[in-house]
Biopython code that builds the backbone (N, CA, C, O; Angstrom):
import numpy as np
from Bio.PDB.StructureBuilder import StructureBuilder

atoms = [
    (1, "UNK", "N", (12.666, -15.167, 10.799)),
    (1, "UNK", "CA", (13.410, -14.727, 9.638)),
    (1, "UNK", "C", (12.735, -13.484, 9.067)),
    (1, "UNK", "O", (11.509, -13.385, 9.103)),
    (2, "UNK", "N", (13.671, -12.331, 8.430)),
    (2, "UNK", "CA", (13.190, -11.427, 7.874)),
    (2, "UNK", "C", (13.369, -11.225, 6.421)),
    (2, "UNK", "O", (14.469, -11.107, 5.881)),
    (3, "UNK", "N", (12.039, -11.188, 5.718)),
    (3, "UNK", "CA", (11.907, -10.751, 4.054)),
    (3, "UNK", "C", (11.799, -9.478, 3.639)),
    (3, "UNK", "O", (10.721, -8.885, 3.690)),
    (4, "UNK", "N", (12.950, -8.904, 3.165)),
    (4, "UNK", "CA", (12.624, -7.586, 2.439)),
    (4, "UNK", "C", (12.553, -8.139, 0.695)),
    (4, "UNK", "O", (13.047, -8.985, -0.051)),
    (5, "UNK", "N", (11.630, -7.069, 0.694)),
    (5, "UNK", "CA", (11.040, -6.839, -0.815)),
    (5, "UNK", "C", (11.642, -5.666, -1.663)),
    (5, "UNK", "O", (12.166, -4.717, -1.079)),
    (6, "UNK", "N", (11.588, -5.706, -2.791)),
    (6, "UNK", "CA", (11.894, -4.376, -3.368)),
    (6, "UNK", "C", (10.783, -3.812, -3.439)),
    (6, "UNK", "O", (9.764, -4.495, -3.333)),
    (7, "UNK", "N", (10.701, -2.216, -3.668)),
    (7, "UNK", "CA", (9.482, -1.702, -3.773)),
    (7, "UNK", "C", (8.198, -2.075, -4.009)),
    (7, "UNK", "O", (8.168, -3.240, -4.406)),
    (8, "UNK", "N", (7.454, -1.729, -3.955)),
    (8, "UNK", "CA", (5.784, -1.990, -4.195)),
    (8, "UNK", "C", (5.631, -2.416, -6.243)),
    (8, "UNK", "O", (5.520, -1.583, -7.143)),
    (9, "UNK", "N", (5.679, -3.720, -6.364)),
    (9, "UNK", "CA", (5.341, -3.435, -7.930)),
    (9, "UNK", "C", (3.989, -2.768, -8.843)),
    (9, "UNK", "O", (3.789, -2.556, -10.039)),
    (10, "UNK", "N", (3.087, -2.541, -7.387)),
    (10, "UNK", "CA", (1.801, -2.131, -7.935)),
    (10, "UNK", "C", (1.789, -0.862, -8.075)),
    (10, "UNK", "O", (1.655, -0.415, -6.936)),
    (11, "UNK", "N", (1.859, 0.103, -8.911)),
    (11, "UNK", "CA", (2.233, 1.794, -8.785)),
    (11, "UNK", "C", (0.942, 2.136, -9.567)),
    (11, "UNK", "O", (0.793, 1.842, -10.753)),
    (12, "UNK", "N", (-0.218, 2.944, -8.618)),
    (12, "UNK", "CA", (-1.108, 3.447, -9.249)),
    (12, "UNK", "C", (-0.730, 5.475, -9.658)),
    (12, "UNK", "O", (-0.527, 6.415, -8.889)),
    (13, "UNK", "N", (-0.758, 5.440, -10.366)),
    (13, "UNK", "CA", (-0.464, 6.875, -11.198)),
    (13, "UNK", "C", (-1.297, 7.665, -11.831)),
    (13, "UNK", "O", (-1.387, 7.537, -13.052)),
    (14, "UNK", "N", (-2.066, 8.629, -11.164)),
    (14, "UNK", "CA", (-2.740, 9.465, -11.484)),
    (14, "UNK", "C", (-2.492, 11.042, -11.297)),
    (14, "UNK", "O", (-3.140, 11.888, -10.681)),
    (15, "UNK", "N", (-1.056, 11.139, -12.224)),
    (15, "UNK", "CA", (-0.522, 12.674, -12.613)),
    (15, "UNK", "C", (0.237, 13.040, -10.819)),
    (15, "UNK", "O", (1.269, 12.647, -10.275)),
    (16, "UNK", "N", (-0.979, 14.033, -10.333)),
    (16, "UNK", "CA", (0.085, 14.271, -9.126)),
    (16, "UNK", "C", (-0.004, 13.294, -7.543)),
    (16, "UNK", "O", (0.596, 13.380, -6.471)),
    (17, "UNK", "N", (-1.115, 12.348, -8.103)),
    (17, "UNK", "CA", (-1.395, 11.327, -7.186)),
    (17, "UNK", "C", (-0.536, 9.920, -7.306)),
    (17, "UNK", "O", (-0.917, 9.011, -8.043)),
    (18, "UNK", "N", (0.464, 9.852, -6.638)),
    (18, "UNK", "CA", (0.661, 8.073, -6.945)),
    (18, "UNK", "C", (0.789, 7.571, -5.559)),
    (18, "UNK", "O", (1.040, 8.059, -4.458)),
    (19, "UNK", "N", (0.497, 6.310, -6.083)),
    (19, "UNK", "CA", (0.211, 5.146, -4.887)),
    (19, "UNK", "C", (1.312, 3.437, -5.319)),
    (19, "UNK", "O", (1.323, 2.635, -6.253)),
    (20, "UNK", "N", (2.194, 3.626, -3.820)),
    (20, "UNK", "CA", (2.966, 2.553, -4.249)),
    (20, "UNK", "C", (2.440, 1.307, -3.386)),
    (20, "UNK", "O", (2.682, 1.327, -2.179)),
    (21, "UNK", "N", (1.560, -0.043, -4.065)),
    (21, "UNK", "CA", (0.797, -0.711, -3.027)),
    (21, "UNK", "C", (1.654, -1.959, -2.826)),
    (21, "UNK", "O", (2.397, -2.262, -3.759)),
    (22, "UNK", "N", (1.648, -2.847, -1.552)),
    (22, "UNK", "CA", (2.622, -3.670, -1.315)),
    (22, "UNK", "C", (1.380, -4.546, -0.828)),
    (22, "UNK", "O", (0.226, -4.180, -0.605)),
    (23, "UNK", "N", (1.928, -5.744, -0.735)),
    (23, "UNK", "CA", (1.087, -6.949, -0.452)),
    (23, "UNK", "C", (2.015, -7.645, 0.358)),
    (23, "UNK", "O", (2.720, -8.367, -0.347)),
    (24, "UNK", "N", (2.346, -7.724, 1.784)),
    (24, "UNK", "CA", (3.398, -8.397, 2.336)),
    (24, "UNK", "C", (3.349, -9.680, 2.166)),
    (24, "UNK", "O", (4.374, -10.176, 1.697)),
    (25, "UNK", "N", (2.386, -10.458, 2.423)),
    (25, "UNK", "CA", (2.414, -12.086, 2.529)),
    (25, "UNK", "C", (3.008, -12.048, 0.906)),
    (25, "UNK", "O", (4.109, -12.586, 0.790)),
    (26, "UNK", "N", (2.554, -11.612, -0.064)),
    (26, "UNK", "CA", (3.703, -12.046, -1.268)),
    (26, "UNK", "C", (5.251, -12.137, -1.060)),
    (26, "UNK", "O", (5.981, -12.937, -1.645)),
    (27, "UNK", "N", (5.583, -11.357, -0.293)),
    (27, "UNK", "CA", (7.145, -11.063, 0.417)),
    (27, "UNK", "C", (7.380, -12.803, 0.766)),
    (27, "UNK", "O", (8.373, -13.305, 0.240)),
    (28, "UNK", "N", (6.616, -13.584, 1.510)),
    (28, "UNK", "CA", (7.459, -14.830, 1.955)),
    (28, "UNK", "C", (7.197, -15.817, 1.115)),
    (28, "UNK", "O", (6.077, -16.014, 0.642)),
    (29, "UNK", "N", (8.205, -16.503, 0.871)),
    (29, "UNK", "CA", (8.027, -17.846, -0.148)),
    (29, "UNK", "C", (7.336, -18.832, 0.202)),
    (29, "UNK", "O", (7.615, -19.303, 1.305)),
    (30, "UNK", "N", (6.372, -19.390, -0.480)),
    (30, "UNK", "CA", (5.355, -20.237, -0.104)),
    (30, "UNK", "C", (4.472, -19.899, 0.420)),
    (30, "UNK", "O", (3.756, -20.836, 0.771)),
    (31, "UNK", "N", (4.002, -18.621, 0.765)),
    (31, "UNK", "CA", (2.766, -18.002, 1.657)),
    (31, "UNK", "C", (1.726, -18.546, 1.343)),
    (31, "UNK", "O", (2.103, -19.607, 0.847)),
    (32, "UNK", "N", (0.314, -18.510, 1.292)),
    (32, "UNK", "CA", (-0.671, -18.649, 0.510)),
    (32, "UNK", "C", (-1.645, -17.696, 0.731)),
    (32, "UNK", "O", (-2.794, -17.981, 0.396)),
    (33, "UNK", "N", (-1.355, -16.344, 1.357)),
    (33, "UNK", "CA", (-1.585, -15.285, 1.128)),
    (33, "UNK", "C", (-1.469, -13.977, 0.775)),
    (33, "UNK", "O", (-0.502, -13.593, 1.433)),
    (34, "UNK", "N", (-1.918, -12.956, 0.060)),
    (34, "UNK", "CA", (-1.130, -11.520, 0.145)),
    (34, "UNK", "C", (-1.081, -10.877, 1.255)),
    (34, "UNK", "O", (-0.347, -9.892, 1.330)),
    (35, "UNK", "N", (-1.756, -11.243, 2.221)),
    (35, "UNK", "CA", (-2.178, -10.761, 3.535)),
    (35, "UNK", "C", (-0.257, -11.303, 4.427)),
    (35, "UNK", "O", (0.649, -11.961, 3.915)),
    (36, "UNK", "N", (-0.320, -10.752, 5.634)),
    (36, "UNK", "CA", (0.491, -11.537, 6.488)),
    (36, "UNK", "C", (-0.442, -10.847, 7.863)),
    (36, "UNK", "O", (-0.480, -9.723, 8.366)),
    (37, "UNK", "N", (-1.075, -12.027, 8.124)),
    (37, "UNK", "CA", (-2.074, -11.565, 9.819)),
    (37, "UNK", "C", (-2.906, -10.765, 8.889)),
    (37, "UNK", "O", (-3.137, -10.945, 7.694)),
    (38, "UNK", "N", (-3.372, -9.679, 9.849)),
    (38, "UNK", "CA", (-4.374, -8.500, 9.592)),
    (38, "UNK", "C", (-3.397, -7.138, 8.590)),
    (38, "UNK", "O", (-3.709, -5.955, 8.455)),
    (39, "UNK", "N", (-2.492, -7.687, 8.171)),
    (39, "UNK", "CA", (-1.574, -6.438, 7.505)),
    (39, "UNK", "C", (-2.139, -6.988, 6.135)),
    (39, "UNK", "O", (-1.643, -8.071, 5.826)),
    (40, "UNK", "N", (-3.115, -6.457, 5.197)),
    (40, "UNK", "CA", (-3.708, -7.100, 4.219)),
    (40, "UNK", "C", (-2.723, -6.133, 3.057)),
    (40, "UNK", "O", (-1.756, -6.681, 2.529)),
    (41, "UNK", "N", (-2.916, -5.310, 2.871)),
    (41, "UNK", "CA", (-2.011, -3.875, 2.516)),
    (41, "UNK", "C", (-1.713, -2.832, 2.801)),
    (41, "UNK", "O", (-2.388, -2.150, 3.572)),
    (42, "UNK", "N", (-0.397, -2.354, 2.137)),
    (42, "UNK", "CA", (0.480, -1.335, 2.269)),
    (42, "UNK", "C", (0.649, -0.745, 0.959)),
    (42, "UNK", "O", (1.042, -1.200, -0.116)),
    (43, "UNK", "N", (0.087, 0.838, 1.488)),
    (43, "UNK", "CA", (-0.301, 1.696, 0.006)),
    (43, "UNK", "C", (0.431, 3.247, 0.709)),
    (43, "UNK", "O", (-0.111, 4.130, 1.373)),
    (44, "UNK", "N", (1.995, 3.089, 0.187)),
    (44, "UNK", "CA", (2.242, 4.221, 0.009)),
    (44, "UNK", "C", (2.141, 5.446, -0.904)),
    (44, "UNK", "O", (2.833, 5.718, -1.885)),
    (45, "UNK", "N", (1.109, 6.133, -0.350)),
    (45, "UNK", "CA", (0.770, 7.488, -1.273)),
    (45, "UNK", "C", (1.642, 8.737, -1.299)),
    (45, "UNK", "O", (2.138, 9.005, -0.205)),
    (46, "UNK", "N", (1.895, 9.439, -2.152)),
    (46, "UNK", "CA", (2.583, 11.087, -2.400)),
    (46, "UNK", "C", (1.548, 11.693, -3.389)),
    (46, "UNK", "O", (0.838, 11.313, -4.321)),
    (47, "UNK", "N", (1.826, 12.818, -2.714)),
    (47, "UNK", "CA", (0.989, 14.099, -3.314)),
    (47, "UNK", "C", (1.980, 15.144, -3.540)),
    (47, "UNK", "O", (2.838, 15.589, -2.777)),
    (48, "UNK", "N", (1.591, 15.544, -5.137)),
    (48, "UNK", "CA", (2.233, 16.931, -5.340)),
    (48, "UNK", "C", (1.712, 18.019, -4.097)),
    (48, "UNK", "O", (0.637, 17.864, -3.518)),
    (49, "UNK", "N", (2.528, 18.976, -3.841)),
    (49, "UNK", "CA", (2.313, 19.888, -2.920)),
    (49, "UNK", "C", (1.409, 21.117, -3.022)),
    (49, "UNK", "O", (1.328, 22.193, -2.430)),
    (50, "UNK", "N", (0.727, 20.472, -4.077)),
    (50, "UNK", "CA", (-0.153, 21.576, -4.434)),
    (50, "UNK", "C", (-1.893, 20.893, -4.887)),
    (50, "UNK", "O", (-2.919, 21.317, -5.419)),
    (51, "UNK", "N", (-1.386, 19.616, -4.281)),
    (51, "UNK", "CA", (-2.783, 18.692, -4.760)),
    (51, "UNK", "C", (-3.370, 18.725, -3.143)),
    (51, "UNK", "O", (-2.763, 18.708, -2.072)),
    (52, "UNK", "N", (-5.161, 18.795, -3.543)),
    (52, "UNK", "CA", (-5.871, 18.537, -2.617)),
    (52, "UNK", "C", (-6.603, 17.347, -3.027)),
    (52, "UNK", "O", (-6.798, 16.962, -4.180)),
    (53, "UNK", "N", (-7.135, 16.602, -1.500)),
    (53, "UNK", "CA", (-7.892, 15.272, -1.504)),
    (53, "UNK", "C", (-8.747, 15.840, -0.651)),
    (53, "UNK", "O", (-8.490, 16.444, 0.390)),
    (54, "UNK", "N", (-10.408, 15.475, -1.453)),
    (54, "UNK", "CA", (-11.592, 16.156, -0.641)),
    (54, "UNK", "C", (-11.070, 14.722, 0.789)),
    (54, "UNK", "O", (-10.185, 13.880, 0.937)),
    (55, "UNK", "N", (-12.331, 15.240, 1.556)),
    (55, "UNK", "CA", (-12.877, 14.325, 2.379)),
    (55, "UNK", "C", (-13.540, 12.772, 2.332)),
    (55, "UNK", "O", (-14.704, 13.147, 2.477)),
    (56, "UNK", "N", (-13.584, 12.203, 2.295)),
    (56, "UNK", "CA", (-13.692, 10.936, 1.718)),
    (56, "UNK", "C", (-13.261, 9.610, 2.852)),
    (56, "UNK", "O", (-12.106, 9.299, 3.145)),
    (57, "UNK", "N", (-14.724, 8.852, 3.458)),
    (57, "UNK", "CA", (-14.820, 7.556, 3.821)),
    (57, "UNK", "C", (-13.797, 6.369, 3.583)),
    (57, "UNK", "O", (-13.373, 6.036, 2.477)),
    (58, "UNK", "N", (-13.507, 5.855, 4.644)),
    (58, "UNK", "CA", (-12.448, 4.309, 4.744)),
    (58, "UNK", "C", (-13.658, 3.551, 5.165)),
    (58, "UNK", "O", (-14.384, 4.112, 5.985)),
    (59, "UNK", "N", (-13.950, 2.523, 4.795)),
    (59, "UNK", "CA", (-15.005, 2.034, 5.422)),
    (59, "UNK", "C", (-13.812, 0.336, 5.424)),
    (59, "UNK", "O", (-13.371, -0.142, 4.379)),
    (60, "UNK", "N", (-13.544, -0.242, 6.783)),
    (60, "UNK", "CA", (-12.774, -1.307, 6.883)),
    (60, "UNK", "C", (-11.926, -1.051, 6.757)),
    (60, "UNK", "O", (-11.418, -1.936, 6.068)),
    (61, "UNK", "N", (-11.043, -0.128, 7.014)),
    (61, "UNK", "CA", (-9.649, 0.250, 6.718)),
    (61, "UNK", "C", (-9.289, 1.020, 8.363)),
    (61, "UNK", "O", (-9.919, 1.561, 9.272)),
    (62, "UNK", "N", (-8.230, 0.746, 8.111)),
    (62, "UNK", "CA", (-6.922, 1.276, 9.569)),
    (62, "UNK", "C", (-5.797, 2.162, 8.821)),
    (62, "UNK", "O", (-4.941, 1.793, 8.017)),
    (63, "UNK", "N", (-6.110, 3.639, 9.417)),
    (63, "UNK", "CA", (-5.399, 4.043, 8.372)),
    (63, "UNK", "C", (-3.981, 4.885, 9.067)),
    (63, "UNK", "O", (-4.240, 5.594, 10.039)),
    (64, "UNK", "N", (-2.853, 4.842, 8.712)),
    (64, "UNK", "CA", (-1.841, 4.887, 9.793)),
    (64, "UNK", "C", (-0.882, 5.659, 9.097)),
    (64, "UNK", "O", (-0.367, 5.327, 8.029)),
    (65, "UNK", "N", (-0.555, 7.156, 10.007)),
    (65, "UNK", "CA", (0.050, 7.792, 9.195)),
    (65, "UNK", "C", (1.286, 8.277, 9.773)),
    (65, "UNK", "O", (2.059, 8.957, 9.098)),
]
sb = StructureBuilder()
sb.init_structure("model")
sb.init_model(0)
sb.init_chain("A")
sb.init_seg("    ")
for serial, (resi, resn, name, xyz) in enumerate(atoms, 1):
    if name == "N":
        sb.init_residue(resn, " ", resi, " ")
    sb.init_atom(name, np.array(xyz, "f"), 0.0, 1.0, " ", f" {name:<3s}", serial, name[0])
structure = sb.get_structure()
């Protein structure tokens, strides 16, 4: 069976940075995790087109673009 969610309710907002974060295992009823498997989260980011992000470490993260 497939669960769609509405958007990400977690919206981090920092001017031209936002981040829309999703937690799939919340998506199925009765889960008892935010996780589903190794998909722990989903953090869709946008950048104004004029914003830079230095360089900066994932340490435990898979990052998929």
């Amino acid at each position: 069976m497939r669960y769609k969610a509405e958007r990400a309710p977690m919206v981090i907002d920092q001017g031209k940075f936002v981040v829309h974060a999703a937690m799939p295992g919340l998506n199925i009823p009765g889960h008892p995790d935010h996780g589903y498997g190794p998909l722990a989260l989903i953090a869709e980011s946008f950048t104004a087109s004029d914003t830079w992000i230095t360089m900066h470490e994932h340490v435990q993260d898979e990052i998929i673009s």
